[in-house]
N, C-alpha and C positions, 0 to 999 in steps of 0.2 A: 557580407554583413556579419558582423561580429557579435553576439551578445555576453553580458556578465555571465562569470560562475553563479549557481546556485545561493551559494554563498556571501558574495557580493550583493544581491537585488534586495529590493523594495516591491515585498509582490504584494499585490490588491486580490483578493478573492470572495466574487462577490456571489451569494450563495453561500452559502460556506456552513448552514444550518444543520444540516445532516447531507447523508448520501456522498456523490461524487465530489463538491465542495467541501466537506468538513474534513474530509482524507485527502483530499491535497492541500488542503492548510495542515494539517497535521505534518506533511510527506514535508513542503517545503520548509518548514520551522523544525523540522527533526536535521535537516541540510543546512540549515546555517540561515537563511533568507531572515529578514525581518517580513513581518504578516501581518499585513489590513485585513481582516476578514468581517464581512456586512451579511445579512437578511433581515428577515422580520422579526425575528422571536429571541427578545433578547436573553433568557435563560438556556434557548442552546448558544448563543455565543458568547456568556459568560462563562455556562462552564466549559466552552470550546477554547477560548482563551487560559482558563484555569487548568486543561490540561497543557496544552504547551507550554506554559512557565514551569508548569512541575517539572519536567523533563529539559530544563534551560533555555527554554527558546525563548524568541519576544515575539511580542503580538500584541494590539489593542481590536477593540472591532467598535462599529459604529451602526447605527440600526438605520436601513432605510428601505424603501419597496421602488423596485425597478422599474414600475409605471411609472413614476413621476419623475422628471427629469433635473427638478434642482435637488431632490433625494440622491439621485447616483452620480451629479457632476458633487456634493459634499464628502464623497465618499472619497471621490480623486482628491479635491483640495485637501480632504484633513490627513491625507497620506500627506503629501507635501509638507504641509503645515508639522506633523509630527518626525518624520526623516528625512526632511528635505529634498525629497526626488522620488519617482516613478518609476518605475525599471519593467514591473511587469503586469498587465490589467490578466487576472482570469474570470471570465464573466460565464456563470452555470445556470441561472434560473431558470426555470420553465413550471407551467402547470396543462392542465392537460383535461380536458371532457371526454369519456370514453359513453359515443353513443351513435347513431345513424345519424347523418348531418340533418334530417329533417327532423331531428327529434331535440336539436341543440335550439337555446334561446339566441336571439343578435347579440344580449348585450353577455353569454357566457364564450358565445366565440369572438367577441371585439374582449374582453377580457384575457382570452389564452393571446389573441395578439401582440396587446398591449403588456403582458408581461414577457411572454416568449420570443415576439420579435423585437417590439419597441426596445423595451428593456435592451437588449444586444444593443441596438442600434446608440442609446442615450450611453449605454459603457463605454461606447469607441468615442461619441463624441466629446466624453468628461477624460478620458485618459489620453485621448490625443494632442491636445495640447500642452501637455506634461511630457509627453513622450517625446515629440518634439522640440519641445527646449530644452529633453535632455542628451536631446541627439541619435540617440537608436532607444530600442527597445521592444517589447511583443506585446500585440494584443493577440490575449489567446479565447478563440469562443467556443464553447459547447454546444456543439450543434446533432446533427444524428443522422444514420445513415435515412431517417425516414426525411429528411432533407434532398435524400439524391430519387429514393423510392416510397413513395406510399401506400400506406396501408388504409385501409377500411376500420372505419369505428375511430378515427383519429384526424379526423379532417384538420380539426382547428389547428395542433400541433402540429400537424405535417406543413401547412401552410404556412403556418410560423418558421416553420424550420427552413422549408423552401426558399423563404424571405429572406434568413440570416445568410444562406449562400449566395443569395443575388446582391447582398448588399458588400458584402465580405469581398467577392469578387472586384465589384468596380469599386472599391476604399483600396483594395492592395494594389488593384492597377495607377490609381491615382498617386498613390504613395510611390509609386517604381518612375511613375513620371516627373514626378519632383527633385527624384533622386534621396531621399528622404529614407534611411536604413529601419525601417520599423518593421518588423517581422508581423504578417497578419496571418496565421492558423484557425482552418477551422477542425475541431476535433470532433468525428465521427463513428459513435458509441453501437455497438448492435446494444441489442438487450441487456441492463445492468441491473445484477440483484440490490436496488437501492429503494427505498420508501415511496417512490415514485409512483409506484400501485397502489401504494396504500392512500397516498393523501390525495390522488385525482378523485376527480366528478365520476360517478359513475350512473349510467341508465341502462346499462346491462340487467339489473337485477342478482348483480353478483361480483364479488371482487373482481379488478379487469386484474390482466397479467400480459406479458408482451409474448409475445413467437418464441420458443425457447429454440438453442440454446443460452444462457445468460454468462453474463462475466461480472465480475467482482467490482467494486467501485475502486478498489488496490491496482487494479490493471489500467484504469483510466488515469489515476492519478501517476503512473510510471508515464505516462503516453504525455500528458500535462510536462511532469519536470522536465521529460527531454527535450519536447520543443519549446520548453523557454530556452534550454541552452541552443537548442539547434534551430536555426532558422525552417520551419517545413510549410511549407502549405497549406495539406492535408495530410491527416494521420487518421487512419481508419480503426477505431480498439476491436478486435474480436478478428478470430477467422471469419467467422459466420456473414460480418460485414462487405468482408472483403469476393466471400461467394455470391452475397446479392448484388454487390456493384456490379460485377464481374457478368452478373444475368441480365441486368435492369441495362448495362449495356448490350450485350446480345441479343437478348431479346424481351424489351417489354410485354408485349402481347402475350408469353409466357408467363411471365410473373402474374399479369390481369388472370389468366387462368388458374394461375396454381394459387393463387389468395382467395378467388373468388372459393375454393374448395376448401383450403386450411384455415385461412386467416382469421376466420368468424368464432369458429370453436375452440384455436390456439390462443384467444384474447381474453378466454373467458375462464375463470375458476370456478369447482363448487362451492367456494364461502359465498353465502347468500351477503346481499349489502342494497341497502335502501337509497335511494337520490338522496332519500335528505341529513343519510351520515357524514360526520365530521368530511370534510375535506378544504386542502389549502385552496381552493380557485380564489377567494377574496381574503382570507384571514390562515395564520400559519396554524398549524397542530404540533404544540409544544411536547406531543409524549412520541413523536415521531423524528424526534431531530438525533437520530444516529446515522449511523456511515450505510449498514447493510442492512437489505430489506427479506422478505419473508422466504427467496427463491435460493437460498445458498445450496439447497441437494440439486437444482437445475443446473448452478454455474459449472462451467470447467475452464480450461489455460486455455492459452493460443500461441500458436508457434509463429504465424505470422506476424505480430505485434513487435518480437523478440529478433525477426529478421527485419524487419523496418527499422529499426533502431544500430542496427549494426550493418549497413551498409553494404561494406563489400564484401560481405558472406551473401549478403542476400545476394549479389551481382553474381559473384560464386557459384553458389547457386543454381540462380539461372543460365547458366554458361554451360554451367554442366549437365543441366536438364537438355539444355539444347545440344549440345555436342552429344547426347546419349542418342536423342531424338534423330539427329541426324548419320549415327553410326546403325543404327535399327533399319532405319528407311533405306541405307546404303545393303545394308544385309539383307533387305526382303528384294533388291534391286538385285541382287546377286546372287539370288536361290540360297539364302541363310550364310553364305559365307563371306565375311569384311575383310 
């Protein structure tokens, strides 16, 4: 499976108000791409548009909310309709209730569903038959490592997330069985310093915050560009992600332990914050639509992200971790000498 240079596509990115969406509309319009970019709040996406034309890029955007599904299939058409073809869907929304599920209302957790799952789910189905007549292409979703493991005080979102992988899963299988070159990516984020604290629901009694360590919403959108060009599966952003996979495969019943001790106190800041402050669960927050959110002294790099993306170093790599591993063990076999 082949896909366009950066610079060749037609990419959709939907989100794209602040946070990890408005920096990879940024990231691909700075590359060359033409950019559909969509949310709610049409002054962050005027003047999201207004920077990429300063800097030569092109871009329109079109305002729609991801619950609704003739909103996000308009979103695919008016791409169409304006450059003629589909190349690439990146779908990012999510909202989020940080609270004990018995303390969550039905219709605020049928809400994080309805934007954080449905929504993915209504992007694949407006961009796929685009994609399709135009013969290959990616649909890329934003999903989170709390997709593979969850946390506490984050039901509804985790659930969501869970959703986006089970659906992701059997859409790319169905697509391998048609023969059908359409690359389907889910992209999974540890912790990102993006407004995502800020605009949730909270019944904490206090700003929520995720597990630190955090990474940059710049790290996600590097992870974004290459799997449009690079057909991947999964790409995981953060070291840190790729330590809880790595646990949450070894051992669950671990992790239920070691949350049941950190997770509660690691979710919670001392900024005091009311239920009934501003937040996006139904309506966006217009003074919140930038890229980075409050935790940039928590974020740092990851080296793992940087060996994902270049292959046979990482194979490298592990070749040579293992060849070491096995001249050691040959060495303790042989009273210290190889």
């Amino acid at each position: 499976m082949q896909l366009k240079p950066i610079n060749q596509q037609v990419v959709a990115v939907v989100g794209a108000s602040s946070g990890i969406g408005r920096e990879t509309a940024l990231q691909f319009a700075k590359r060359g791409a033409k950019v559909v970019v969509s949310a709610r709040s049409e002054p962050a996406l005027t003047s999201l548009v207004d920077e990429i034309r300063r800097f030569g890029g092109e871009a329109i955007y079109i305002l729609a909310d991801v619950s609704d599904f003739e909103q996000v299939k308009a979103i695919a058409d008016h791409t169409v309709e304006v450059y003629g073809r589909l190349d690439t869907w990146v779908h990012v929304p999510s909202n989020n209730v940080f609270a004990m599920f018995d303390n969550i209302k039905p219709e605020e957790f049928e809400r994080v569903i309805d934007v954080s799952l449905m929504g993915q789910v209504y992007g694949a189905m407006a961009a796929l038959p685009h994609l399709k007549r135009e013969g290959r292409g990616a649909l890329i979703h934003i999903s989170s490592m709390l997709g593979r493991r969850s946390l506490p005080l984050q039901s509804a979102y985790c659930a969501a997330k869970h959703g986006v992988e089970g659906f992701l899963e059997s859409l790319r299988v169905e697509l391998q069985h048609e023969r059908i070159p359409i690359s389907v990516t889910s992209v999974k984020p540890a912790a990102v310093n993006t407004p995502f604290y800020n605009n949730a629901l909270t019944k904490l009694g206090v700003k929520p915050s995720g597990p630190p360590p955090y990474y940059e919403p710049s790290l996600v959108a590097d992870a974004i560009l290459y799997v449009a060009e690079h057909p991947t599966r999964d790409f995981l952003v953060g070291d840190a992600a790729r330590v809880l996979d790595l646990l949450q495969r070894l051992s669950p019943s671990l992790l239920d332990y070691l949350f049941k001790r950190v997770a509660f106190p690691l979710q919670r800041t001392n900024q005091p914050k009311s239920e009934d402050a501003p937040n996006n669960l139904y309506e966006p927050i217009p003074i919140l639509d930038r890229v980075e959110g409050d935790f940039g002294s928590l974020a740092i790099p990851s080296v793992t992200d940087w060996l994902d993306k270049n292959p046979p170093l990482k194979w490298g790599v592990i070749v040579g971790i293992v060849a070491l591993a096995l001249l050691a063990s040959q060495a303790i076999k042989n009273g210290g000498q190889i």
